[in-house]
C-alpha positions, 0 to 999 in steps of 0.5 A: 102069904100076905102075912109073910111079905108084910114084915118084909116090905116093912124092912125094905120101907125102912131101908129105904128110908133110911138110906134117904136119911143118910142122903140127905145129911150127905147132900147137907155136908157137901152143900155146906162144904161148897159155901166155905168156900164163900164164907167163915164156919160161924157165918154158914152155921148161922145163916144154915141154922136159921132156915133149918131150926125153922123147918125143923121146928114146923115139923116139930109142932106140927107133930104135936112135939110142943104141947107139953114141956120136958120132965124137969130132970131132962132139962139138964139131960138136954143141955149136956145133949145140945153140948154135944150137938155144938162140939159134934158141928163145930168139930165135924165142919172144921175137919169137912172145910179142910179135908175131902168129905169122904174121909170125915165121914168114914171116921164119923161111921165108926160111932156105932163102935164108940157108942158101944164102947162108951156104953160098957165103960159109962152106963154098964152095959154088957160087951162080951170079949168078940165086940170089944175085939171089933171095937179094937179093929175098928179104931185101927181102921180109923188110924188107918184113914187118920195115918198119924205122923205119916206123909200126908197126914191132915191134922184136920182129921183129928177134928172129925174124930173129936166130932166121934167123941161129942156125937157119943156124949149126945147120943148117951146122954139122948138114951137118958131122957125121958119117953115124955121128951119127943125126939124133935123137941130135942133136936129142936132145941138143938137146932136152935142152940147151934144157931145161937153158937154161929151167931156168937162165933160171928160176933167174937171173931167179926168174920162176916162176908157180904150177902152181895150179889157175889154170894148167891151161889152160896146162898144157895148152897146153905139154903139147899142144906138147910133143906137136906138136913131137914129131910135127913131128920124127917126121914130118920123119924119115918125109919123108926117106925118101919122095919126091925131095928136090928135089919135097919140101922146097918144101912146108915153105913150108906152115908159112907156110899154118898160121901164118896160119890158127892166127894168125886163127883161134886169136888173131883176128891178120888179117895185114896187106898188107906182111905178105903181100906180104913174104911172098909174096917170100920165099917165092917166091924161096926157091921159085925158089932150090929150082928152081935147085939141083934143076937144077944138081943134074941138070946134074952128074949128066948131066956125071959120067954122061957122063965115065963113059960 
């Protein structure tokens, strides 16, 4: 009977931890959310980026992470990776400073279903007639939340979905490096480059905001993000190695769950019937994409089982 609770406990571990990742990445957004309020997007990318690319880099080398240098071939893998870490942070946090946090974050969970979809156009990777269905609902499901052309439409939520298409360039072009590349190298790298990008988007624009007095509560607020973000990776780290994928990974929906709740109440945001309809179609269909790609997984290693035998 042990045997049989072990892989169990294993999945609920990594749900757990998993669902600790998607809530400290939301905890991140609305901390960062709060300090717009004090201060410019480059300036908070900035001084955020600083204190999370050294938390993540200690994590990093403490891991081992530094001791041998990416393949050559990754390097340029990793700048089209960082290229599309800045549009995803740049693109998300303007939609996030002008528009409830519950609403950019329901178009951001309909990634899995572009990732899908990139994957069949780009790489070549099978999708059968029923996940491109899903794929075509799920867009819907964000029209419905996006609403274009409609009273009370947010332009900002077209910034969200442009973060959608820089999060699917990072994670393709992620799949493509190689195993000698740890993961928190990369996101390293990445942290590290984001910082630069706030520094530059300070020095371009001159938007500066005094670190007065005035400003603790802000500062506060971005140090506090820095601190989530750094546990939203640590903890999606510790997910890999718990549990099946396939039980797992549909509990990053919950960051959907956090965003609504941080949104009503932390900025008293009540989210609208379009937005939880919307979001309850993609987040199914993209439940439903899992669910497919768990059993064609199984349907392939039944086949290769079967050749072998």
């Amino acid at each position: 009977m042990t045997g049989a609770r072990g892989p169990l406990s294993d999945n609920v571990k990594g749900a757990l931890l998993m669902i600790g990742s998607m809530a400290g990445f939301a905890a991140n957004d609305a901390l960062i959310k709060l300090a717009s309020a004090e201060m410019g997007l480059f300036q908070a990318i900035l001084l955020r980026g600083v204190a999370a690319s050294l938390l993540i880099a200690g994590l990093a080398a403490a891991l081992g992470a530094f001791r041998r240098a990416p393949p050559r071939r990754d390097w340029k893998i990793l700048a089209l990776r960082s290229a599309g870490e800045v549009g995803a942070t740049l693109c998300f946090l303007t939609a996030l400073f002008n528009m409830p946090i519950a609403n950019a974050t329901a178009i951001l969970q309909a990634l899995p279903l572009a990732v899908t979809l990139a994957g069949a156009l780009f790489l070549g990777e099978a999708v059968g007639w029923r996940r491109y269905l899903a794929i075509a609902v799920g867009f819907a499901g964000v029209l419905i939340i996006v609403r274009p052309g409609a009273e009370g439409f947010n332009s900002y939520a077209l910034f969200a979905v442009a973060a959608v298409g820089f999060v699917v360039l990072r994670d393709l072009t992620t799949r493509r490096l190689s195993p000698e590349t740890p993961s928190l190298l990369a996101a390293s790298l990445t942290a590290v480059v984001i910082t630069i990008v706030g520094g530059l988007g300070v020095a371009l624009t001159g938007e500066w905001a005094a670190l007065d007095a005035g400003r603790v509560d802000a500062l506060a607020a971005l140090a506090g993000a820095a601190v989530f973000i750094f546990f939203g990776y640590l903890f999606s780290i510790m997910t890999m190695r718990q549990g099946e994928v396939a039980f797992v990974a549909p509990f990053r929906y919950t960051n959907l769950i956090w965003a609504i709740l941080l949104g009503l109440f932390v900025f008293g945001e009540v989210p609208d019937v379009y937005m939880m309809t919307g979001a309850a179609i993609v987040v199914g269909t993209g439940l439903y994409t899992f669910y497919r790609e768990r059993r064609l997984q199984r349907s392939l290693a039944l086949a290769t089982a079967r050749r072998g035998g």
